[in-house]
Phi, psi and omega in degrees: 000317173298326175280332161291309194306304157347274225288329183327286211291305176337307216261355162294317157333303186241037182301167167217133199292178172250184177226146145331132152221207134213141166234139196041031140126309196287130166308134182243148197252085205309198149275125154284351163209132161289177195263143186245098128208163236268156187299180194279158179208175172302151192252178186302331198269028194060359159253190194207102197261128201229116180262130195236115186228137198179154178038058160297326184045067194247113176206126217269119206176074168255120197280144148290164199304345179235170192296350194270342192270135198212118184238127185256143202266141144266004167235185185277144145334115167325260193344315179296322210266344156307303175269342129344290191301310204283343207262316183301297188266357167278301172309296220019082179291163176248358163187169199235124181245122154242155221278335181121188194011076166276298196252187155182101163321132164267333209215140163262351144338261179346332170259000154301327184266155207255092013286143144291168204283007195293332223257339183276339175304296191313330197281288173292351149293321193274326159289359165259352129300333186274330173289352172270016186023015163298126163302155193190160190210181164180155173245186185246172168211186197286350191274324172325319224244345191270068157198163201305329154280188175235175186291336179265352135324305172262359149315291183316341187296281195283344158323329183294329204280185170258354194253338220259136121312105185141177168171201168276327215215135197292150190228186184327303187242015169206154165240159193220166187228122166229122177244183186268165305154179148264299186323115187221138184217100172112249188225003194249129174274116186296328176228066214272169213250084174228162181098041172261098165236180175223111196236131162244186200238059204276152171335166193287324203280353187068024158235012165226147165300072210283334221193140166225144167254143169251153179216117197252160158249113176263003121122190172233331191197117152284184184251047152259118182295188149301139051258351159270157204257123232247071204254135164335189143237143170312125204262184186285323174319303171292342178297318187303310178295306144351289202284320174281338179291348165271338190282318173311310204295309201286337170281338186300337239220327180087352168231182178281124167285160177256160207209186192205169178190136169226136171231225152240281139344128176269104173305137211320318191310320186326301203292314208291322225254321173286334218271319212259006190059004166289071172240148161294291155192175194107193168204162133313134162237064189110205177219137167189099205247177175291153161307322188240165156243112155315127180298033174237347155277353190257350168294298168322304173288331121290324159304318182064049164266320193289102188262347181203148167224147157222146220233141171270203178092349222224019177030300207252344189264161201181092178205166185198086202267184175188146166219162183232119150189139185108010162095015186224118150321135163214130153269134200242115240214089207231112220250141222240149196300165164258067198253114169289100162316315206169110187003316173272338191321148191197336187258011197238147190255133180279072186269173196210186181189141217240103184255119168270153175219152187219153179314333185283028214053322189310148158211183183217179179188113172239169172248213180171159168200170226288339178290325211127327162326119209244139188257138163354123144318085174257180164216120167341340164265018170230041173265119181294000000 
């Protein structure tokens, strides 16, 4: 324990504060000291557990019989933050991701008011980690993006806690990213790509890199109309980033870290990787996939760091599929929403998913969900 707290002060030491900047119009809010407390590492027995979590669709907020009648919540759904505890105290993850559509504005009334109430959700997602002392991350999805605000609002929110991983801009233990959009409304690129990170993980002793996770924002609604529901993609920009925050890693370190990656949208290979019978374990309950395919699966899968991505989105599925290609194994991972129906709600199951990573590279993942359901261990190595 004294020895992480050393490398803490070292690495604070030789930290450089960030500066303001803005991009495509929006302010970004730097940190004013990064936080001394020491990066995630391996626990003794080489491992490292990641609790996955995604599409809360949370905003404290019950609406009345008109668009005027508005009752604002001072928690979170009982049921989510009931089940948040269990999940927590069953796991004990050494982190927590959440998966995107963490909120979805109901009233844009609601989002008028000083705070909004989008910005106060965000705000009691994030204390009720910092009172659980978790470290926690988190990426966006398409509901995130439906409110009077930008993403980069609630970023600048949860950038404040002391438990939260992540930001704008790179620090001491992650490098982070926000790149632009298309999508432009007003003078605002309304959905700018924010919520990019690169977090590695290191060894028990807390000097070498064993493991890195990526966290991409794949973004929410193209202008192609209907009748398909016109959902993004991951752009060339983030691809482009990817490969170097991998390439980077592997000159630091002299070999390619194995690695892990969460986004929200799920990608066509998913459906295409089910369709072809390579299922693990799990179903689908539908479909709703990005529109285009992204360059960022034939990037993965050629670097071959990326042993798994898991994707929110999809509310009711809780699946786990695998495909090969460029000569690399991957696992495709879809996670079943933590969604609370309502304040009062006592019946809608609640899902979660459990990523292990071990120092030797390796990893394994099941899923599970509020009943009690606990899901097939799989992994990549027992893939044929």
């Amino acid at each position: 324990m004294k020895l992480k707290y050393v490398i803490v002060v070292l690495m604070v030491m030789a930290t450089v504060l960030t500066i303001a900047f803005t991009s495509a119009g929006a302010t970004v809010i730097p940190r004013v000291d990064p936080r001394s407390y020491p990066p995630l590492m391996f626990d003794e027995n080489g491992e490292f557990t990641i609790l996955h979590l995604t599409d809360f669709h949370e905003y404290m907020l019950v609406e009345g019989a008109t668009i005027a009648d508005l009752m604002p919540m001072d928690t979170l759904k009982p049921r989510l933050t009931e089940f948040i505890d269990s999940c927590l105290n069953e796991v004990e993850p050494d982190l927590v991701v959440l998966g995107g559509d963490n909120i979805f504005g109901l009233s844009a009334l609601a989002e008028m008011t000083d705070p909004p109430v989008s910005i106060l959700t965000y705000r009691a997602i994030a204390e009720f980690f910092e009172a659980r002392g978790q470290y926690w991350t988190l990426t966006f999805g398409n509901h995130d993006s439906e409110s009077l605000l930008d993403k980069i609002d609630f970023m600048n929110e949860v950038i404040k806690y002391d438990y939260f991983i992540g930001g704008t801009d790179d620090e001491n233990y992650f490098s982070a990213e926000i790149f632009p959009s298309d999508i432009v409304i007003g003078n605002s690129h309304a959905d700018n790509y924010v919520g990019n990170y690169s977090i590695p993980v290191y060894t028990n002793n807390g000097y070498d890199i064993a493991y890195n996770i990526f966290v991409l924002d794949s973004g929410s609604y193209t202008l192609t109309p209907p009748p398909e529901v016109p959902y993004m993609a991951i752009s060339e920009e983030q691809t482009e980033w990817y490969l170097g925050e991998s390439y980077k890693l592997e000159e630091e370190t002299g070999r390619i870290i194995p690695a892990v990656m969460f986004t929200h949208i799920p990608f066509i290979e998913m459906q295409e990787a089910y369709e072809q019978g390579n299922v693990l374990d799990g179903s689908p309950a539908g479909w709703a996939l990005s529109t285009t395919r992204s360059p960022i699966y034939d990037a993965i899968t050629s670097r071959g760091d990326v042993k798994a991505v898991f994707f929110g989105h999809m509310h009711g599925s809780d699946l786990t599929v695998f495909d090969e290609a460029n000569g690399n194994k991957l696992l495709m991972c879809m996670t079943k929403a933590a969604q609370s129906s309502g304040y009062d709600d006592v019946d809608s199951v609640l899902g979660m998913r459990v990523i292990t990573l071990r120092e030797n590279g390796s990893m394994s993942t099941y899923s599970g969900d509020s009943t009690g359901y606990r899901g097939r261990e799989v992994s990549p190595e027992e893939i044929d």
